[in-house]
Structure formats: C-alpha cells, structure tokens
One Martini backbone bead per residue (centre of mass of N, CA, C, O) as a GRO file, in nm:
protein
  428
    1UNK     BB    1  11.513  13.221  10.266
    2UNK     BB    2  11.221  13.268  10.212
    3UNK     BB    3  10.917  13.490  10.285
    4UNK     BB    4  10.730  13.275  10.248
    5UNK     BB    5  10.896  13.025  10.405
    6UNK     BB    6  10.886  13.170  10.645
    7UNK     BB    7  10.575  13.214  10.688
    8UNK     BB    8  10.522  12.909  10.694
    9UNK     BB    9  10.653  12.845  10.929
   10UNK     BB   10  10.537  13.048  11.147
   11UNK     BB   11  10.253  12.895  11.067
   12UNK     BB   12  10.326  12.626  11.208
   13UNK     BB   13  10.399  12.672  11.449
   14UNK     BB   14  10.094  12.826  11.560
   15UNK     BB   15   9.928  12.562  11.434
   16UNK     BB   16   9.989  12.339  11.598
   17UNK     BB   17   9.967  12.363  11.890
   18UNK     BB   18   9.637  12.436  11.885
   19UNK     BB   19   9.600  12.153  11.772
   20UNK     BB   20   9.680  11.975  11.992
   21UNK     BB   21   9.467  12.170  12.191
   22UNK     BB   22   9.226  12.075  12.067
   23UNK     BB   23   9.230  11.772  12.087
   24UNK     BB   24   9.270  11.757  12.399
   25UNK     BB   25   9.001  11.859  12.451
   26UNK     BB   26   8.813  11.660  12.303
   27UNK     BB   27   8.999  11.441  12.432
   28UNK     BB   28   8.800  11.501  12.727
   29UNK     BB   29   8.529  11.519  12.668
   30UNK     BB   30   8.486  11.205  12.586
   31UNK     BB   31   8.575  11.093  12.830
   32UNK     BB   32   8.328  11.221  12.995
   33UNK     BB   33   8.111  11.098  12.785
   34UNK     BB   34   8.147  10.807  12.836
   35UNK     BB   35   8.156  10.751  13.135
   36UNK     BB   36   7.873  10.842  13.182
   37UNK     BB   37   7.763  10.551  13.044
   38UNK     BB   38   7.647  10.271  13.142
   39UNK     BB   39   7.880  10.070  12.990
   40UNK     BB   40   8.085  10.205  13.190
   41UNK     BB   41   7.973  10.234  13.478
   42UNK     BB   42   7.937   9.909  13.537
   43UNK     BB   43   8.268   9.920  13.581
   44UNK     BB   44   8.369  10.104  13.768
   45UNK     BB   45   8.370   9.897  14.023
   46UNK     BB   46   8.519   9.643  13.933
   47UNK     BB   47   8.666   9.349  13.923
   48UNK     BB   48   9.002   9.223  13.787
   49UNK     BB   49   9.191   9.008  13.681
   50UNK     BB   50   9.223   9.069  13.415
   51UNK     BB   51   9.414   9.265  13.161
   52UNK     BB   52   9.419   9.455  12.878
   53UNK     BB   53   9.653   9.676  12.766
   54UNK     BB   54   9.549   9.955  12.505
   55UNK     BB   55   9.671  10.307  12.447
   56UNK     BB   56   9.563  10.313  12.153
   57UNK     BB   57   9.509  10.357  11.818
   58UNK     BB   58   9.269  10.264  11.565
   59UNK     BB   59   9.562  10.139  11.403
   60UNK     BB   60   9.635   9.934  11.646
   61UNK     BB   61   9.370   9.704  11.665
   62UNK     BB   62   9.475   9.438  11.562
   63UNK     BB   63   9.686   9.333  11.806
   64UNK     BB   64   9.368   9.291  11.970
   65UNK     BB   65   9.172   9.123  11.789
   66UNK     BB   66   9.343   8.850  11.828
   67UNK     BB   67   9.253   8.876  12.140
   68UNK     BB   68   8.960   8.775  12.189
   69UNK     BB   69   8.884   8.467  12.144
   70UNK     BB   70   9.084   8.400  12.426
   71UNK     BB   71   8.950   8.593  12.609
   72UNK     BB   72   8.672   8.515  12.610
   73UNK     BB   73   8.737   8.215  12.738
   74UNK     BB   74   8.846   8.326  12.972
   75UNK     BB   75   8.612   8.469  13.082
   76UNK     BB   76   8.481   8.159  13.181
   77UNK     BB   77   8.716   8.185  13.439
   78UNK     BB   78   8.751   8.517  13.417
   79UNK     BB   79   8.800   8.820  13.490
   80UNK     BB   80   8.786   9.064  13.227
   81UNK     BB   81   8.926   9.309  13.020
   82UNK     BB   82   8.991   9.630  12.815
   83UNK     BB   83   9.235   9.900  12.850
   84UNK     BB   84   9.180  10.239  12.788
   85UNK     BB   85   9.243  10.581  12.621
   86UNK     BB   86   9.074  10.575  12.371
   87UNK     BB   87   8.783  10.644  12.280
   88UNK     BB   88   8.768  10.530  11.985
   89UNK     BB   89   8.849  10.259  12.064
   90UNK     BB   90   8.677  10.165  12.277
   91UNK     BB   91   8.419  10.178  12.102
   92UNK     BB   92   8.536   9.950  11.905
   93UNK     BB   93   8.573   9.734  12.086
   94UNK     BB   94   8.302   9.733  12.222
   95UNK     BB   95   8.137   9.624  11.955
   96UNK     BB   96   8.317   9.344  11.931
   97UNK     BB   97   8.272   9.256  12.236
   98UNK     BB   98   8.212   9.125  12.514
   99UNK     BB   99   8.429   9.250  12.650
  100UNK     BB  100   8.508   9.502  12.911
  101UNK     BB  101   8.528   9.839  12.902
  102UNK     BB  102   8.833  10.060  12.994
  103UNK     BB  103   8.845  10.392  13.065
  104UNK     BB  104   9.130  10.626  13.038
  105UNK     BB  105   9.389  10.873  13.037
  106UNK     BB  106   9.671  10.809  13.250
  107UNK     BB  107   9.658  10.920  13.503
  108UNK     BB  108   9.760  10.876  13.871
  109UNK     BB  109   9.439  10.813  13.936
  110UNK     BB  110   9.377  10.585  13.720
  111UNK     BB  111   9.587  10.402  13.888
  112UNK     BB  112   9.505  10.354  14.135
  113UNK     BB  113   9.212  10.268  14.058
  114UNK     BB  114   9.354  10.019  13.922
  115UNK     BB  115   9.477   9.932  14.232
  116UNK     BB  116   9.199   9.963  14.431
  117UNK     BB  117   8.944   9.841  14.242
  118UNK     BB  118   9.016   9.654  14.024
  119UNK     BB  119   9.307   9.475  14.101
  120UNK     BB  120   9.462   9.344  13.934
  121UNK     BB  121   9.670   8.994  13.870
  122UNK     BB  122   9.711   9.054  13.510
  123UNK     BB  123   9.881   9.217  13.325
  124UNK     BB  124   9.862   9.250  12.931
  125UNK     BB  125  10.065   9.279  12.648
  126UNK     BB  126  10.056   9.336  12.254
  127UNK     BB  127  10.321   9.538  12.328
  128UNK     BB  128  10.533   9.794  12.266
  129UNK     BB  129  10.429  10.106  12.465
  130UNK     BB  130  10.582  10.299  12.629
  131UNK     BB  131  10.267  10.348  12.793
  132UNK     BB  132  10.340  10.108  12.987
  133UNK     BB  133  10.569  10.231  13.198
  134UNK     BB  134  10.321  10.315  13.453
  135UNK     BB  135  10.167  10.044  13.479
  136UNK     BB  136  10.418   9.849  13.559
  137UNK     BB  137  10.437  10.009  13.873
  138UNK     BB  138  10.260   9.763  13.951
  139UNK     BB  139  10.289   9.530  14.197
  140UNK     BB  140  10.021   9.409  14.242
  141UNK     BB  141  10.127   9.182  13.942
  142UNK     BB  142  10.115   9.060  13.664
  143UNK     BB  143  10.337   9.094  13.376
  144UNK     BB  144  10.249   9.029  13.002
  145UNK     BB  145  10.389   8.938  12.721
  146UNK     BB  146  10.188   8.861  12.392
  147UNK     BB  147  10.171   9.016  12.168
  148UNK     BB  148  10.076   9.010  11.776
  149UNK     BB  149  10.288   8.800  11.707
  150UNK     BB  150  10.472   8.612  11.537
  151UNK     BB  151  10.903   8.660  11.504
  152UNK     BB  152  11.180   8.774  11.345
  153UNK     BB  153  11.126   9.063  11.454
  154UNK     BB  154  11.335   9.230  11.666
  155UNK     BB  155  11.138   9.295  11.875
  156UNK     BB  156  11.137   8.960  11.974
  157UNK     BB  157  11.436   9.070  12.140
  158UNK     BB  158  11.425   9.302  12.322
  159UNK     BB  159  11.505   9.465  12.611
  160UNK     BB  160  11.186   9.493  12.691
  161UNK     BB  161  11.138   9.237  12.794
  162UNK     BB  162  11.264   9.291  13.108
  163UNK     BB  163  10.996   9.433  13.240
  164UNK     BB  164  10.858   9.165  13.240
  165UNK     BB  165  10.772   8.878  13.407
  166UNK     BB  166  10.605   8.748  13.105
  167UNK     BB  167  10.698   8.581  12.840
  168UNK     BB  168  10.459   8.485  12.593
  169UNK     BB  169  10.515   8.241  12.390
  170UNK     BB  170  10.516   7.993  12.131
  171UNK     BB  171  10.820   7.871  12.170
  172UNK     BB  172  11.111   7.705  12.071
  173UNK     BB  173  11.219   7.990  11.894
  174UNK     BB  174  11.180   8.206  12.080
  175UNK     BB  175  11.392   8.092  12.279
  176UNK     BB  176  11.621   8.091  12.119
  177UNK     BB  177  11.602   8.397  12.052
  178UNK     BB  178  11.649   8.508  12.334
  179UNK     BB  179  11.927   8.376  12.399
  180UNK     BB  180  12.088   8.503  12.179
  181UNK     BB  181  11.990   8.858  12.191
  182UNK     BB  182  11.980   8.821  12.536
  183UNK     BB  183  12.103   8.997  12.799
  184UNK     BB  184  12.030   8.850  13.134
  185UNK     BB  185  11.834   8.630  13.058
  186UNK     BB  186  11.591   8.377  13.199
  187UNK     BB  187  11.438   8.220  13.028
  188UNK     BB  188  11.336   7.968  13.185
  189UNK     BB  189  11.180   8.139  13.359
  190UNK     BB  190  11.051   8.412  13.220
  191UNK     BB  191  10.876   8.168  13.009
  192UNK     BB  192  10.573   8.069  12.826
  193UNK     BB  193  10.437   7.820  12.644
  194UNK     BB  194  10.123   7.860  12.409
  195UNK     BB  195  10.183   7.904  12.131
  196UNK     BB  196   9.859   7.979  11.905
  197UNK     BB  197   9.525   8.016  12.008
  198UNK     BB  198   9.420   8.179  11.735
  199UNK     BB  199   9.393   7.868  11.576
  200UNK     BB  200   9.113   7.797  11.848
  201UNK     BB  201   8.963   7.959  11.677
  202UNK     BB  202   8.646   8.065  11.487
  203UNK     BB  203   8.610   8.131  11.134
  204UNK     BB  204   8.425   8.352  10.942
  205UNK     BB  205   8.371   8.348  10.616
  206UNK     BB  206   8.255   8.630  10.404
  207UNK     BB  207   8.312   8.417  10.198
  208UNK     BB  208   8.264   8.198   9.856
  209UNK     BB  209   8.439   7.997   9.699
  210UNK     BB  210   8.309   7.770   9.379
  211UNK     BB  211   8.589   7.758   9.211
  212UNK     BB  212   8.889   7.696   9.005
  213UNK     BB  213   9.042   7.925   9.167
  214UNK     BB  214   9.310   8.057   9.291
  215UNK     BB  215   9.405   8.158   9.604
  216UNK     BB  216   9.530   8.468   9.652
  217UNK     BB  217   9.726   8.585   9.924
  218UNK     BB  218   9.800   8.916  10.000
  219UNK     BB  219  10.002   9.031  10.283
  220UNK     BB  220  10.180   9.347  10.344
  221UNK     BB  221  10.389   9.509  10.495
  222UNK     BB  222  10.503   9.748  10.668
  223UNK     BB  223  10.754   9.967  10.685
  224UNK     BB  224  10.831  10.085  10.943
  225UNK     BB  225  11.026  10.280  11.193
  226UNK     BB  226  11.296  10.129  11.048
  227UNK     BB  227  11.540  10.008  10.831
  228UNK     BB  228  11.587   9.732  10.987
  229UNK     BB  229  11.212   9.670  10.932
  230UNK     BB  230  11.204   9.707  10.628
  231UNK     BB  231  10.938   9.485  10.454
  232UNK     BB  232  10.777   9.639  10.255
  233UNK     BB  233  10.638   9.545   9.937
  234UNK     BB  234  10.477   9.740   9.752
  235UNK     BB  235  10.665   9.898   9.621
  236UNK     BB  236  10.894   9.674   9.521
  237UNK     BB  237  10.656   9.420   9.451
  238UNK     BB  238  10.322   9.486   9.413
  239UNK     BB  239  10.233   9.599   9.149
  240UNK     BB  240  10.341   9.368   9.002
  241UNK     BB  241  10.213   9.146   9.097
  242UNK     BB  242   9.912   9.219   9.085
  243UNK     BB  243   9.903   9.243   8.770
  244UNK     BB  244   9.945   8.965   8.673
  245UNK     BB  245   9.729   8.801   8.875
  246UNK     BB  246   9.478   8.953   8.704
  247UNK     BB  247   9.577   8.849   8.427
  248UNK     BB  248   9.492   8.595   8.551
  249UNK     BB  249   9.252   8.333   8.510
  250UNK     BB  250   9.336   8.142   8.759
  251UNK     BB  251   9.354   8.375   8.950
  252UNK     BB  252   9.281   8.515   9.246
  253UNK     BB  253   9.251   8.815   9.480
  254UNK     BB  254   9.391   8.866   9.827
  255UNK     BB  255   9.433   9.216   9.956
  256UNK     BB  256   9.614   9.264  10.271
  257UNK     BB  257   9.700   9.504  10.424
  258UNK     BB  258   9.861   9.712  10.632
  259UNK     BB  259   9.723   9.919  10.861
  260UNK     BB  260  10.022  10.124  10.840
  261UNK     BB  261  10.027  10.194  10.582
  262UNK     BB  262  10.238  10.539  10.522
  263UNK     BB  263  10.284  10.632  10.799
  264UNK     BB  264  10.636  10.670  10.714
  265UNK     BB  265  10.568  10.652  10.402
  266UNK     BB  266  10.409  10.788  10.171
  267UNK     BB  267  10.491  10.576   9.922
  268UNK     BB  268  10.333  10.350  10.027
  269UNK     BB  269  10.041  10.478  10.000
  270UNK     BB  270  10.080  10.500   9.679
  271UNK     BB  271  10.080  10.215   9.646
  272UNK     BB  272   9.841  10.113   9.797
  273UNK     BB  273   9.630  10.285   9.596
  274UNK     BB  274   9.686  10.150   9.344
  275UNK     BB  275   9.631   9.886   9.371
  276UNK     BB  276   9.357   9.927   9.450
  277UNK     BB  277   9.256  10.023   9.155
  278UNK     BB  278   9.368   9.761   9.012
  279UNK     BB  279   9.127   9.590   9.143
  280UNK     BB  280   8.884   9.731   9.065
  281UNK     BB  281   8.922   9.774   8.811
  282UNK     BB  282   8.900   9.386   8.781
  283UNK     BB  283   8.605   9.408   8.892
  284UNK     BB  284   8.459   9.551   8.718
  285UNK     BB  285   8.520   9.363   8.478
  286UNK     BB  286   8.523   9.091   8.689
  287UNK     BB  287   8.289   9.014   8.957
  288UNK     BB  288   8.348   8.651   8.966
  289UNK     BB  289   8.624   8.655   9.041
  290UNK     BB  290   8.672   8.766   9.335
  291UNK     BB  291   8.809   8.992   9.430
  292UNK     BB  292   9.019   9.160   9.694
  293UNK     BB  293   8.973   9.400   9.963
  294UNK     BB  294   9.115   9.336  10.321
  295UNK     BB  295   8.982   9.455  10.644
  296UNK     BB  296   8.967   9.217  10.799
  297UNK     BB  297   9.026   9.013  10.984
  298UNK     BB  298   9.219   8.764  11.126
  299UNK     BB  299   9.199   8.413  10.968
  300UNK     BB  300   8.998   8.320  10.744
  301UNK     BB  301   9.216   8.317  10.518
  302UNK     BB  302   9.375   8.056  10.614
  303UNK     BB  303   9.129   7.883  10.473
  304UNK     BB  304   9.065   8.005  10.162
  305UNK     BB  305   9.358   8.008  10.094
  306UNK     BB  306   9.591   7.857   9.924
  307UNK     BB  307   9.818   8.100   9.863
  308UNK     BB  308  10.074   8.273   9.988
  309UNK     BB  309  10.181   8.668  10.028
  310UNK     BB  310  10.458   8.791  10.190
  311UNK     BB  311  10.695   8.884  10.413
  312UNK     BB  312  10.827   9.000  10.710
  313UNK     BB  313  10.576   8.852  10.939
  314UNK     BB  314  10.330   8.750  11.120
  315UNK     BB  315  10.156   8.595  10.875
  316UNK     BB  316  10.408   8.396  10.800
  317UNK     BB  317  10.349   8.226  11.118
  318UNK     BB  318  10.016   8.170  11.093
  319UNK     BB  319  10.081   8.001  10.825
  320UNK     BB  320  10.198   7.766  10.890
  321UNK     BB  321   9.951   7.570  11.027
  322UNK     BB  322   9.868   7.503  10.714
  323UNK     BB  323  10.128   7.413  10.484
  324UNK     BB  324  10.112   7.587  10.291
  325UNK     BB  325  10.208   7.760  10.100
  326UNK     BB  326  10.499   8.003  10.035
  327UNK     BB  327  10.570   8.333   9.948
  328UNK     BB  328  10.864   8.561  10.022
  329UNK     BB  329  10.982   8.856  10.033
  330UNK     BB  330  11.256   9.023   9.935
  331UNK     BB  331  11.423   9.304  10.074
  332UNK     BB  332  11.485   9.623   9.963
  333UNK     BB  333  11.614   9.683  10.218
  334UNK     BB  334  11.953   9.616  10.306
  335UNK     BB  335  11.901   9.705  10.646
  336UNK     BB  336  11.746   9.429  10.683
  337UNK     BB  337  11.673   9.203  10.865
  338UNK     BB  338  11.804   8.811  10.845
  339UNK     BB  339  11.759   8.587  10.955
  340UNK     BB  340  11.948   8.267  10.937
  341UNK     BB  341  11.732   8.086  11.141
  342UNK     BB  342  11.509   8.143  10.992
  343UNK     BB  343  11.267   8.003  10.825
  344UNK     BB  344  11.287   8.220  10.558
  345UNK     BB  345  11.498   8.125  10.469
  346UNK     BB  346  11.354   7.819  10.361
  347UNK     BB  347  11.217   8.028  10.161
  348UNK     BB  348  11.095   8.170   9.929
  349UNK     BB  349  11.236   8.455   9.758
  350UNK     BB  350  11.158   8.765   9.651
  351UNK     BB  351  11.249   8.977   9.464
  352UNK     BB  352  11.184   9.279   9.290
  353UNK     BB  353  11.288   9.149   8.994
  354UNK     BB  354  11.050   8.911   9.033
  355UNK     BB  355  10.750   9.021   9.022
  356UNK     BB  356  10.647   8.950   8.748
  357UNK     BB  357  10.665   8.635   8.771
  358UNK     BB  358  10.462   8.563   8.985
  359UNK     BB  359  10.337   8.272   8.819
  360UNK     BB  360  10.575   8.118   8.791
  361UNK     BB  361  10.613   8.105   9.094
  362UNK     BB  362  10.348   7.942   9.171
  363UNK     BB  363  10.360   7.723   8.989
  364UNK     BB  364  10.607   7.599   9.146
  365UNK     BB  365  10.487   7.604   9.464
  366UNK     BB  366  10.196   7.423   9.417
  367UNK     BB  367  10.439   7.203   9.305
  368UNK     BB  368  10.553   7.141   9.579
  369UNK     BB  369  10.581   6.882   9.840
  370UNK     BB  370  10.855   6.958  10.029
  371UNK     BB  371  10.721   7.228  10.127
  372UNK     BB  372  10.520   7.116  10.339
  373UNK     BB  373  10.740   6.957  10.521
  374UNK     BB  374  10.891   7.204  10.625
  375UNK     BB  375  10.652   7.387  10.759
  376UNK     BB  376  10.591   7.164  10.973
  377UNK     BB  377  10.865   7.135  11.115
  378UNK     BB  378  10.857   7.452  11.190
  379UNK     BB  379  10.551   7.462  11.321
  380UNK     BB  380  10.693   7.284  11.581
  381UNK     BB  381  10.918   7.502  11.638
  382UNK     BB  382  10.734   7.721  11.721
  383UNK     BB  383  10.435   7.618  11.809
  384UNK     BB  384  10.425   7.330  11.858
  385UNK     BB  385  10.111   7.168  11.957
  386UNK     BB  386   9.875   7.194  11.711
  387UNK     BB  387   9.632   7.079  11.828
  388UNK     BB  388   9.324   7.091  11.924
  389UNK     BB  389   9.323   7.323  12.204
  390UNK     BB  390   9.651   7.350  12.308
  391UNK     BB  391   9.711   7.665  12.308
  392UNK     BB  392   9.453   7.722  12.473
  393UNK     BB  393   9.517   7.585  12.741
  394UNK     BB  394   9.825   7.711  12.776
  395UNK     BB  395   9.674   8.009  12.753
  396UNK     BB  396   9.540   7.910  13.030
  397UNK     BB  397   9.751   7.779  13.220
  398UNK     BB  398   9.913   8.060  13.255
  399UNK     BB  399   9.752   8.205  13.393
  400UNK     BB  400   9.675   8.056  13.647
  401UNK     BB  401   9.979   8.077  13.716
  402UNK     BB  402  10.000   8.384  13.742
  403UNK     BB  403   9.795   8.371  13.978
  404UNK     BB  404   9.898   8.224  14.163
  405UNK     BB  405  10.171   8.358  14.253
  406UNK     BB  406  10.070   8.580  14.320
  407UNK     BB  407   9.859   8.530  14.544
  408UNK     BB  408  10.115   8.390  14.728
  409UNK     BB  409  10.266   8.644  14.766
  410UNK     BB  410  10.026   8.823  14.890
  411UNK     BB  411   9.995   8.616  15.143
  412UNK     BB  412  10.286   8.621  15.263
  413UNK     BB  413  10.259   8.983  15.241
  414UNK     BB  414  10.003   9.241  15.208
  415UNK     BB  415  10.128   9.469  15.322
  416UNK     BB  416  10.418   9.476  15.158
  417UNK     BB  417  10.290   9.493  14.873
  418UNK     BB  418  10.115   9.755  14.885
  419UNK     BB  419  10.365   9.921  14.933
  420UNK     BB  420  10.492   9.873  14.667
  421UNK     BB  421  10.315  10.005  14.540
  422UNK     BB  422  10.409  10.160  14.183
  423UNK     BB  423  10.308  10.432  14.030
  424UNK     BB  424  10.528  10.540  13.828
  425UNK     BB  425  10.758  10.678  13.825
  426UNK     BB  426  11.072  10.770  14.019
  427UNK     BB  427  11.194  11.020  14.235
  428UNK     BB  428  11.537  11.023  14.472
   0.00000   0.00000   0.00000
C-alpha cells in the first residue's frame, strides 16, 4: 500500500465517524425543533386507530405516497395518522397530505408513548425495513404488511412476512405466490384479498397531449439491493432505446425512472443522467413534441401513456388495469429471478441486444389485439374484482376487519392485554 493511499485511508476512518456524528446531532436538534411547532403538537396528545409506520428517508417516499388516497378515504371513518422517524420526510409528507404527521426519534420513551397515548388498533406498514422490527413488539394492535406495490419479486414472499398479523394482498396470485414459497405460512388465515384500492383515487395529469403521437412511459426500476433482484434496465437497454424512440416523430416519451436508481451501483446513476441529458437535446430541438423526465407521483401516466416500457416492478402490475400494451425488458443480470408462472413470463420481453429496435417493436405490440384479452385475464388473475370502487372497499373493510377482531380480544381480558404488551426485542 502506498504511503498516500494509507493516509487517505486513515483520514477516512477519522472523518466519517464525527461525519456520521455530526448527522446525528443535526436530526436530533431538527426533532426538536419540529416537535415544538403548532402542527405536530397538536397531535400528541391525539390517539388514532390507525398509523401507517414509515422510518424511512425522503428517497423511499414513493412507497408511501401511493397510500395517501386509500389513507385519506380510511381517515372518513376513521383517525389516521403517518408515524415519521425522519424530520425531512415527517416535512415532505405533512406538505403533501391532509393526514396528521407524527414525528419520533424511534427510541423506547417513543414506543411506549404510542403504546400509552396514541394507542394505535392497526399499524400498517408499506415495507419491510429492520427499523419495523420494535414496533412490531406493540401486543395491543394488530400489524399489517400492505407493501408498495404487487409483483413478482422475491420480497413479495419472503420470511419476513410471517411477523405481521396480516398481509394484505391484492388477489388471488399473490395467495398462490406465498403458498409456493413460503414454509409453514397459513396463506388462508393469514391474508385479506384488497386488489389495488389506488386505482380507485383520482388522478388529475399536469399535462395535456392532443397530437396524434403515441405516448411511451418509460418507467425502469432501480438496481435492486441483490442481483437477484436486479432488474434494472438503464444501463443495458435504456439509453438505446430512448435514443430510438426521441428519432422517432410519431413517438412522445416520458421518462420516469425509479426513484432509487444509482443508489447502489453508480453506473446506473450515469446511465439515468445520460437519459436525462438526451431528452433535454431532444426537448430544446422540439418543445412541442412533449417529451418529459417525470418524477411526480405515480398514478396519472396511467391514464395518459398508450403504452409503457418497464422492468419485472411494481409498475408493471398496475399497468395491467389498463389492459393497454406493455413491453417488459429481459434481465440483463442472469442471476435475476424470473417467476415462470408470473405474467411477465406471458408478456413480450426485450433483450438486452434488441434495445435498438424498440420501435419496431412497439409498432407491433400497438396492434396486437391478443394482447390486450391476455391483460385482462392476468389482471383478474392479480387484482380479482376491479370495477370502480371495489378495491377501496375492500381495504376499507379489511381494516374495520382488523379493528373488530383486536377491539374484541382487548375486550375479552384487557388487563391481560396491556400486560403482554412488549415494545422492542426483549432478552430473557
């Protein structure tokens, strides 16, 4: 080791410690100054039936964000709230939503406090992140995993599912999906079928095409934490197939990557700025074909896009409701898992080496009519029942569901209850 290389080594082992040391007195002073403002205090003293529990940082925003407007319809009939560890996220949500923010630092004065004041009936949870695991020890309320999205991958039946009372689940495909493979899991107990109640809320698109260009979403996911999960296509099929589709003057596109991307292999975050960069020249050189970089909620491009280019993600299960085209990239990473029973198998997948080509490839799922009755058949396979309304009912009677059954087991020996009553790991 060179004598350079060793002293930058040590200055790095001595500045990332008081880095790390300085973060934490910063969001330790911001909780407190947060806490003293009018908006949060005058929720704490409040209880709510319900908390959807998210300790995460404003880059994994999306995940909640899709659950504002199930959240918001619950909160008609019952009080809701969103339990925030981070200042910046507690801010970004309290802005975004009508629903009370509750900020906390994650420590055990903070669980008991919503174990003794808020006293939550249901927390639900749209992840699986560690920092679940010490709320999870609240014994009087019953815990829901409601995820951020259906699919196919691994995460959507791993162990960690059999920590919550109930997965609420989007249909039928998901129950078979935990049946195959998860070991000693009661899928029919265990489980309440909701479809996708976010397809039941309104979205209103800040934009307006009336040309006669077909409107491609691009929408690819990030790297994934493993490479069995990664299925992220900027890097091996993204910038050639927007280049294509830009050359193309019957095609618009909008870009709207996932909001993780780069975070785990910097070569992702440079093909995502690539992206970017050639739909800007293609933007300044004609302004009115409407090409965009779209990171606003998801939702509304639904209803707007002809036809969509994603990964194996969440985004392409909630493209089926539309029944409109879809084109899935084929894995570049060989170590990616792909369901052989999952839609996706059943839909056209694009190599690596046929990125080029994407517009002729488009130009034959736009008139494929086959395609669309395969759809519909999945979408029902996924989603059960999606006529209008029938989602959010769903996950509104699967909550009343879930407060009825705790309300009555706290009935039936309340002292009992409170006492089992175990906030965080516990050693014995």
């Amino acid at each position: 080791m060179s004598t350079a290389l060793g002293r930058s080594l040590r200055a790095a082992h001595v500045v990332e410690p008081i880095r790390r040391i300085g973060q934490s007195l910063r969001r330790r002073r911001e909780h407190r100054r947060l806490q003293q403002l009018p908006v949060y205090r005058q929720h704490a003293d409040r209880q709510f039936d319900v908390l959807l529990h998210f300790p995460d940082r404003p880059v994994n925003l999306y995940q909640v964000r899709q659950w504002y407007g199930p959240l918001e319809q619950l909160s008609g009939r019952r009080s809701v709230a969103i339990l925030c560890y981070e200042p910046d996220t507690a801010e970004i949500i309290r802005q975004e939503t009508s629903l009370p923010v509750l900020l906390i630092r994650g420590g055990q004065p903070d669980f008991e406090r919503i174990r003794d004041v808020h006293r939550p009936k249901v927390i639900l949870y749209p992840n699986q992140n560690y920092t679940n695991f010490t709320i999870l020890g609240l014994n009087s309320c019953q815990h829901a995993f409601i995820c951020h999205g259906e699919s196919d991958k691994i995460y959507m039946a791993s162990n960690w599912m059999k920590v919550f009372n109930y997965d609420l689940v989007a249909g039928p495909a998901a129950k078979e999906r935990l049946r195959r493979r998860l070991f000693g899991y009661d899928v029919e107990a265990r489980t309440i079928e909701i479809g996708r109640p976010q397809i039941d809320v309104d979205h209103h698109a800040p934009f307006a095409f009336d040309d006669s260009r077909t409107t491609v979403l691009y929408a690819p996911t990030w790297e994934g934490g493993r490479t069995s999960m990664r299925y992220g296509s900027v890097v091996s099929h993204g910038l050639e197939m927007v280049r294509a589709i830009l050359a193309d003057p019957s095609y618009r596109l909008i870009y709207r990557p996932h909001p993780r991307t780069g975070i785990m292999l910097p070569e992702h975050g440079l093909a995502d700025q690539e992206i970017r960069t050639e739909i800007a020249d293609a933007i300044a050189g004609d302004p009115a074909a409407g090409h965009l970089v779209d990171d606003s909620a998801f939702g509304w491009q639904l209803d707007v896009a002809d036809v969509m280019i994603t990964d194996i993600s969440a985004v392409a299960y909630d493209w089926l409701t539309t029944a409109k085209p879809l084109l899935i990239t084929r894995p570049a990473e060989e170590t990616a898992v792909i369901d052989p029973t999952a839609f996706v198998s059943d839909m056209p997948l694009i190599a690596a080496d046929e990125a080029d080509g994407i517009v002729k490839i488009l130009q034959t799922v736009l008139t494929d009519p086959d395609q669309r009755l395969r759809m519909r058949r999945w979408c029902a396979y996924y989603y059960g029942d999606t006529t209008p309304g029938a989602s959010m009912q769903r996950f509104l009677d699967a909550v009343e569901r879930m407060i009825s059954e705790r309300d009555e087991w706290i009935g039936r020996d309340h002292d009992v209850a409170a006492e089992l009553t175990c906030v965080g790991p516990v050693v014995g």
